[in-house]
LUMNU-148471 format. One record per residue (C-alpha): residue in three letters; z negated, x, y negated. Coordinates in steps of 0.02 Angstrom, whole numbers, plus 32768, in hexadecimal, padded with zeros to 4 digits. Each point is the difference from the previous one (the first is absolute). Example, Ala and Ser with C-alpha at 12.3 -4.5 7.8 and 13.67 -1.06 7.14 Angstrom:
! LUMNU-148471
ALA7E7A826780E1
SER802180457F54
END
This chain:
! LUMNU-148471
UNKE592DF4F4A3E
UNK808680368082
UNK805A80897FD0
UNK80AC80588050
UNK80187FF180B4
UNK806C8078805C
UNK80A77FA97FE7
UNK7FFC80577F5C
UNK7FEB80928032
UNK80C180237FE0
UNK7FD1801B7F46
UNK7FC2809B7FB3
UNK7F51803B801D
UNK7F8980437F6C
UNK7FBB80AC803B
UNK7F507FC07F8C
UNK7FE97F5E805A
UNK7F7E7FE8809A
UNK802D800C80A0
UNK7FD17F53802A
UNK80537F7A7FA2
UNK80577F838078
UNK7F957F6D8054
UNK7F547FFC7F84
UNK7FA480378097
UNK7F61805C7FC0
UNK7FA980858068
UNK7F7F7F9F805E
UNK80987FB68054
UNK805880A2801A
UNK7F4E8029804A
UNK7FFD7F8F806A
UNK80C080098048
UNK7FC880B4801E
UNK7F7B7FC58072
UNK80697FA68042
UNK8073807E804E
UNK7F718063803A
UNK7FD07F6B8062
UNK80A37FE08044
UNK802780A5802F
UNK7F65800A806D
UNK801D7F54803A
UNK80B88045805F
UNK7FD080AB802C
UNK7F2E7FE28045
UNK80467FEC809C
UNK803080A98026
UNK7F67804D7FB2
UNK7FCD803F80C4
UNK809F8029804C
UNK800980BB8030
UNK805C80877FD3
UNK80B7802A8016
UNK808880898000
UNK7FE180787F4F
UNK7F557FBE7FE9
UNK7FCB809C8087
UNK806980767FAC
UNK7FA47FDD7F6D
UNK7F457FFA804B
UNK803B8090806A
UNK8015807A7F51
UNK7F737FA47FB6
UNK7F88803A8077
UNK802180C87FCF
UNK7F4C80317FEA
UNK804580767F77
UNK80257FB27F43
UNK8046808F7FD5
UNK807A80168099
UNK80267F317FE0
UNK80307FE97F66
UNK806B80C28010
UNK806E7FB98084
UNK7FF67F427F94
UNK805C80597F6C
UNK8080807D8066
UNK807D7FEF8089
UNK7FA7801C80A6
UNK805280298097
UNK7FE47F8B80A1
UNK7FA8804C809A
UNK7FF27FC280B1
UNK7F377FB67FDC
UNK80177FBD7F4E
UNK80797FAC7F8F
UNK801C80227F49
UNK7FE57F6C7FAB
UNK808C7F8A7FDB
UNK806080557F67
UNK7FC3803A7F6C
UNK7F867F857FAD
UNK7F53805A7FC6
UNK7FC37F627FB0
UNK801A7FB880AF
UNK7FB0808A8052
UNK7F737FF37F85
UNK7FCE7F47803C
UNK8011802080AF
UNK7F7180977FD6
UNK7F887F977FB3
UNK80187F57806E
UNK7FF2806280A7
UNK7F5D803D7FB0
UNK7FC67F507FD3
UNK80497F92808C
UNK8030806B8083
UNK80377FB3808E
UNK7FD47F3D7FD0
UNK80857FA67FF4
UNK7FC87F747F8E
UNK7FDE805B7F5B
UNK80AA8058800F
UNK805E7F4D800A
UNK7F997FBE7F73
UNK801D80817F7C
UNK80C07FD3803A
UNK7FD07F657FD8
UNK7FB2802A7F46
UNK8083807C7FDC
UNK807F7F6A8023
UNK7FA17F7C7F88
UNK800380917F68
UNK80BF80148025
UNK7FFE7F467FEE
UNK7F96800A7F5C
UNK807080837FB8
UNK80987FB3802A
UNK7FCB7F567F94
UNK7FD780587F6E
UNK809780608019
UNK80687F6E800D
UNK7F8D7F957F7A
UNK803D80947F7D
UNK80B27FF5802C
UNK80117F357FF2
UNK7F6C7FF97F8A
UNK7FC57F7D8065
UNK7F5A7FFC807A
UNK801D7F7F806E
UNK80A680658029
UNK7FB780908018
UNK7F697FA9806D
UNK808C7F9A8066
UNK8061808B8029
UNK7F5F806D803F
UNK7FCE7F74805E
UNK80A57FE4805D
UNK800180C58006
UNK7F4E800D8070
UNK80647F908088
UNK80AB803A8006
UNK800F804780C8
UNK80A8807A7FA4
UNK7F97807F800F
UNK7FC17FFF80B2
UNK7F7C808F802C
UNK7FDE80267F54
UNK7F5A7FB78006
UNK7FD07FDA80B7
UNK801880D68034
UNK7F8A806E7FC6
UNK8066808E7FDC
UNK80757F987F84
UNK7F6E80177F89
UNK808680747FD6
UNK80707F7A7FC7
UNK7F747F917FBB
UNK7FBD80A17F7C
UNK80A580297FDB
UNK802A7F507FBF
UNK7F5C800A7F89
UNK801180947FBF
UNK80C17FC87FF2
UNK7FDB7F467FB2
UNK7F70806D7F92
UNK8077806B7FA7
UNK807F7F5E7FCA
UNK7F647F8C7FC9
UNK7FC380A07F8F
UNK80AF80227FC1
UNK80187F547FCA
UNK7F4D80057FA5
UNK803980967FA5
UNK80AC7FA17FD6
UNK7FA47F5F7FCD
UNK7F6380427FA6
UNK800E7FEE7F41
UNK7F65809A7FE4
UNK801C80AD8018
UNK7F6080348045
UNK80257F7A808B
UNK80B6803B8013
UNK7FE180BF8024
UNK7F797FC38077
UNK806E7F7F8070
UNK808A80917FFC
UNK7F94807A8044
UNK7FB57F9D807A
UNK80C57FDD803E
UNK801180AF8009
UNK7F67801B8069
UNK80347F7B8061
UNK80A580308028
UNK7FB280B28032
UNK7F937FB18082
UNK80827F878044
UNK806D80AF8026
UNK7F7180538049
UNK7FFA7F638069
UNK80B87FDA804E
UNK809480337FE5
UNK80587F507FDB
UNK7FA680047F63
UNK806C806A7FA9
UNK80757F777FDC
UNK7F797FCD7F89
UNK8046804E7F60
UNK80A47F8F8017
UNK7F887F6A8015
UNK7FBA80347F61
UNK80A780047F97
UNK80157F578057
UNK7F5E7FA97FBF
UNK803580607F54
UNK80A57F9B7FF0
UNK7FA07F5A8035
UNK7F6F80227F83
UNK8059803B7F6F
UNK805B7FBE7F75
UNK80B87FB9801F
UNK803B803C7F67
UNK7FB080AD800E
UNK807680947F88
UNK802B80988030
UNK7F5A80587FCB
UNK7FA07F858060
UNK805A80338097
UNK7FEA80B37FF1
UNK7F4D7FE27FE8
UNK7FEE7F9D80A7
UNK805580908041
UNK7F9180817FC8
UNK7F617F968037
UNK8050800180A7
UNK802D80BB800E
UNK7F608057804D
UNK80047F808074
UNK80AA80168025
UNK7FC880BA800C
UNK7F768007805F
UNK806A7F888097
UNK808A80767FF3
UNK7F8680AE8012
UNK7FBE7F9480A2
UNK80B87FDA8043
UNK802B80AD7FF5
UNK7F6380458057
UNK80167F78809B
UNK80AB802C8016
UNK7FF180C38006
UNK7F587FD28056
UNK800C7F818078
UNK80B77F977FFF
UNK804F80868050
UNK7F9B800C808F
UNK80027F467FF9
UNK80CC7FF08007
UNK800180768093
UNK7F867F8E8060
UNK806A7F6E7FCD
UNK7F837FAF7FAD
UNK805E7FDB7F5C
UNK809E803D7FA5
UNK80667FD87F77
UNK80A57FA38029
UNK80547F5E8006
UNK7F897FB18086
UNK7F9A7FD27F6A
UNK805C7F787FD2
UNK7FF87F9F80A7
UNK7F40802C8008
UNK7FEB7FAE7F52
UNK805F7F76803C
UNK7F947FEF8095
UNK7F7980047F8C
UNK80307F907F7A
UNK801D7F79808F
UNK7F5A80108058
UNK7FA17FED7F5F
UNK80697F627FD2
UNK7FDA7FB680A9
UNK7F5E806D804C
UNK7FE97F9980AE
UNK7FF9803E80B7
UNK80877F828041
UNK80A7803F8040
UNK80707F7A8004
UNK809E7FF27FCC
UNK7FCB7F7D7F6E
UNK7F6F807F7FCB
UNK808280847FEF
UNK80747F947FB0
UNK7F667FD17F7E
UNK7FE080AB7FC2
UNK80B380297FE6
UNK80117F757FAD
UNK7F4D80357F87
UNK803D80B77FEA
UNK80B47FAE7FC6
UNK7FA07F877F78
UNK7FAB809C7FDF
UNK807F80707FD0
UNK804D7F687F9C
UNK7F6B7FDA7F9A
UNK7FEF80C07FDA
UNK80BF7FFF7FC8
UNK7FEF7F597FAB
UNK7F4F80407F9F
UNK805880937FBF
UNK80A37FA57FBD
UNK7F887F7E7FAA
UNK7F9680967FBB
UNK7F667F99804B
UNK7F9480A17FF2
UNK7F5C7FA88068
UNK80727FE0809E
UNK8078808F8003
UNK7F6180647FDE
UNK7FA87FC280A7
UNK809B800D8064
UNK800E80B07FD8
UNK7F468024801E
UNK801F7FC780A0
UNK809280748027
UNK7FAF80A07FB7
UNK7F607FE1805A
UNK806B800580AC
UNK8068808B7FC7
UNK7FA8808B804B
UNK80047FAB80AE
UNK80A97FE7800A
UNK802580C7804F
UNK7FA37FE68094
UNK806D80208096
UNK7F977FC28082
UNK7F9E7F5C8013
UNK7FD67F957F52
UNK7F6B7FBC7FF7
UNK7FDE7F637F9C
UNK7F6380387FC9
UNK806A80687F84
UNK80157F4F7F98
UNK7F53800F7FBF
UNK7FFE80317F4E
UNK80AF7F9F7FEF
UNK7FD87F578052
UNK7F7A7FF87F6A
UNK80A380197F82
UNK80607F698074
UNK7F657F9D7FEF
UNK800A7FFE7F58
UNK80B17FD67FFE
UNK7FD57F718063
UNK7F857FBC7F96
UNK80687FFB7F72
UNK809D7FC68045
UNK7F7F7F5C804F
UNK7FBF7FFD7F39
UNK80C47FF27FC7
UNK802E7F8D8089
UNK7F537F8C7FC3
UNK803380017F5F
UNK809E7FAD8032
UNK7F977F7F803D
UNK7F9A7FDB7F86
UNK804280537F54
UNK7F9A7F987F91
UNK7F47800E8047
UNK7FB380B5802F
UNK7F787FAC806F
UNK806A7FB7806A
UNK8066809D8008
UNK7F7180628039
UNK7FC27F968071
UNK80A780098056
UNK7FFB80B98000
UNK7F6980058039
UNK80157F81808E
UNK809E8075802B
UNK7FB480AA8012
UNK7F5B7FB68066
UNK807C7FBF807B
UNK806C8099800B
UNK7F6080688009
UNK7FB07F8C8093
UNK809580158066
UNK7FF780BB7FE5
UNK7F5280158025
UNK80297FB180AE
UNK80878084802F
UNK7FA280917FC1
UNK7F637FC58077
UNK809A7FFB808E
UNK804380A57FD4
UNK7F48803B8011
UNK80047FD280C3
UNK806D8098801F
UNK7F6C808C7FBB
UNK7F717FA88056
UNK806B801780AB
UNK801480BC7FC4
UNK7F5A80047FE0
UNK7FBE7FC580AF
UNK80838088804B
UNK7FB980907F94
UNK7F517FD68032
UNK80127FF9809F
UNK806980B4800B
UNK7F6D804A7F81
UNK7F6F7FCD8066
UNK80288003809A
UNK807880998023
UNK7F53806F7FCC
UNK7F7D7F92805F
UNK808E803680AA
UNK801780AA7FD4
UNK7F3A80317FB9
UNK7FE580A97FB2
UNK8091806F7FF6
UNK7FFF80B37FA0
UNK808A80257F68
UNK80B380268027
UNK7FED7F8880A4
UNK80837F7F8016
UNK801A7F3E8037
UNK808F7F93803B
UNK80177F687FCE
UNK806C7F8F8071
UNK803D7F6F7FE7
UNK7F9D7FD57F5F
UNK80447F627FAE
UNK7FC580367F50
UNK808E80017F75
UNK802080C98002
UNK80C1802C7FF5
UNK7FD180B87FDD
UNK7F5E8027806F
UNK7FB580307F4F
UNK7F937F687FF7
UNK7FA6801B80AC
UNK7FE980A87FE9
UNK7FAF7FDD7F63
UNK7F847F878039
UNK7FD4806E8095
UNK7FD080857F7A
UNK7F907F997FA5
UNK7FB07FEC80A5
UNK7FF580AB8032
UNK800480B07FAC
UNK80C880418015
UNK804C7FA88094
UNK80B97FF8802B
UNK80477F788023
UNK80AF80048047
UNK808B7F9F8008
UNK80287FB180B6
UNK80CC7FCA8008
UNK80457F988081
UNK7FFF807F8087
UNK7F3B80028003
UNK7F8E80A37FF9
UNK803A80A57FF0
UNK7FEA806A80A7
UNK7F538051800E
UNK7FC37F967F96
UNK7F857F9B8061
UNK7FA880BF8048
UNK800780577F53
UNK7F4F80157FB5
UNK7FA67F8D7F83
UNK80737F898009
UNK7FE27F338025
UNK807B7F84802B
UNK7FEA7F407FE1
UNK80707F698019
UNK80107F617FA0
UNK80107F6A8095
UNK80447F527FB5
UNK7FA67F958091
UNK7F5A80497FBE
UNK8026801F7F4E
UNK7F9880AA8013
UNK801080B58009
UNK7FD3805680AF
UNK7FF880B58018
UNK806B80428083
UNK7FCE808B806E
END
């Protein structure tokens, strides 16, 4: 028998029922769509499994590599100061830190294994993200649509092709973790399963803000997939018991706000990194239109196409909310609170930052194709899922092509970086601590110097690496001691030491 689909979802929801009740799909299918996405995501992103590596991936290796585990993981949970020779790593994220540790240990400096456990990291997020999405429509082939359009979307850019946006990828897990073992806990009809599902939310949650600091927009995403979950015609007791379930949570993100911002915003405001303030709202928009529309073309009619998809998106999160349609309004604002930590950057936005909520808009997707089928055919459920199905494989094809496209611009990167990290020491040899090179002319993507230095000190033991402007070296520079100069020359594409 064929029981509720998700165009019911509107009514109320029984906190006892099962979490999967809408397409009679039994787990050996739900097994199998999960194999699925595991071959699909390895399908789009094998071909980057050798490229090198690129900008933060030598900060990273370059901590990693302190002989001392004691010294590491000291300077992973404080505030280190930068020095000339090394670079603190990127923020504070001891999870983070914690993986770099033990993969530099394990993989060192081969490139492969670190771009597959990308790759495996990104087919769990995919796995998560269907049952999360299965428990919010009750419906498997919802939840095993939208992960599959998910592993293809190119919204998110770097997310999976760079090494160092492991950061990104862990934080989503841990992120997608804490909802799929908060709904458990809401769904589950036995108490012995409840307190275990909320605990494991808890823990979850922990990790995920030990791991980036987006996450902490997790414990609105959790009132969110409350109100989708729970009953429509909850009283006022219910409510204050949904509250109370939520408040350690609620708790333990605002304990971690406070010790960032004494800790570490500050700092980051004065280095214009992010700030609170009304450029928020035109980064969201920004944001909301690239996800809508996530290709590299500039044209006018591309631009005109995503303002056009953010428009319908605000209106379908308006229109959701007047009609009470708790599913959609639910995954519009999942969306929104996933990007909301983003959104006070000052400087350059990455679209990598649409992970975790390009899962949430390809859910929304999936359902609105499900409504639109039913339309179509109102009387026979085959036909309706063989529409939505039909739908989402061609959206996801045509996404899987851009994402391979968008993967062009990191193997290019790639080539750069491993050029500058293997040849700049094979020109300059053996040189003792504290000596220094010059890069010129390096066509590696390195706004701040940072990057180069860092790869020259995975290289070597404390060089210094400084920054050459547009009026060339400093005076004295070529006679000073322990110092080596190389150049980049297009015609060649090599470096050459000059003397």
């Amino acid at each position: 028998m064929v029981e509720r689909d998700v165009t019911e979802l509107s009514d109320a929801h029984d906190p006892s029922s099962r979490p999967y009740l809408g397409d009679g799909v039994n787990s050996l299918g739900f097994l199998i769509g999960v194999l699925g996405l595991f071959i699909a995501c390895f399908a789009i992103y094998w071909p980057i499994r050798d490229t090198f590596f690129i900008l933060d991936d030598f900060a990273w290796f370059n901590a990693a590599s302190n002989d001392s585990t004691q010294d590491y993981f000291r300077r992973a949970f404080s505030f280190p100061d930068h020095t000339p020779f090394e670079q603190a790593t990127p923020f504070w994220r001891p999870f983070i830190d914690l993986y770099f540790f033990v993969g530099w240990r394990v993989f060192e400096l081969d490139p492969t294994p670190w771009h597959v456990t990308n790759i495996v990291i990104h087919s769990l997020n995919a796995i998560l993200l269907a049952i999360l999405i299965a428990q919010l429509t009750r419906s498997r082939v919802t939840g095993i649509l939208a992960a599959l359009l998910f592993t293809a979307l190119p919204t998110y850019d770097l997310a999976v092709s760079w090494i160092s946006s492991a950061t990104e990828l862990l934080a989503a897990t841990f992120y997608l973790l804490t909802l799929v073992c908060y709904a458990s806990f809401l769904t589950s009809d036995r108490p012995r399963d409840r307190r275990a599902y909320y605990i494991a939310a808890f823990a979850a949650l922990l990790f995920a803000l030990l791991t980036k600091e987006s996450t902490m927009s997790t414990v609105l995403a959790l009132g969110i997939v409350t109100f989708v979950v729970g009953q429509s015609r909850a009283t006022m007791r219910d409510f204050f018991r949904q509250v109370w379930a939520l408040a350690p949570f609620a708790v333990l993100t605002g304990a971690y706000v406070l010790f960032l911002y004494v800790n570490e915003y500050r700092a980051g405001e004065g280095a214009g990194l992010y700030k609170l303030g009304w450029h928020a709202f035109a980064n969201g928009w920004h944001y909301v239109r690239w996800m809508c529309f996530p290709y590299m073309q500039q044209e006018s009619w591309a631009d005109g196409i995503r303002t056009i998809g953010a428009g319908a998106f605000l209106v379908i999160t308006a229109t959701s909310l007047l009609s009470r349609n708790r599913l959609v309004a639910g995954l519009c604002a999942l969306s929104v609170v996933a990007l909301s930590p983003y959104v006070f950057f000052e400087g350059v936005i990455s679209p990598r930052y649409t992970y975790v909520a390009s899962g949430f808009f390809s859910g929304l997707v999936v359902v609105i194709v499900v409504h639109a089928a039913t339309r179509v055919a109102p009387r026979s459920v085959p036909v309706r899922w063989a529409i939505t199905v039909a739908a989402v494989a061609f959206l996801t094809a045509l996404a899987a092509t851009q994402a391979r496209d968008r993967q062009l611009g990191i193997e290019n990167q790639a080539f750069l970086y491993g050029n500058l990290f293997h040849e700049v020491p094979a020109l300059c040899g053996e040189l003792p601590p504290r000596s220094s090179i010059y890069i010129l002319d390096s066509p590696v993507r390195d706004t701040n110097g940072n990057r180069k230095r860092a790869a020259m000190n995975v290289a070597y033991d404390d060089v210094y690496v400084p920054r050459v402007g547009a009026a060339g070296l400093p005076a004295g520079a070529a006679d000073a001691e322990h110092v080596c100069i190389v150049e980049y020359r297009s015609d060649t594409r090599h470096y050459h030491r000059v003397e």
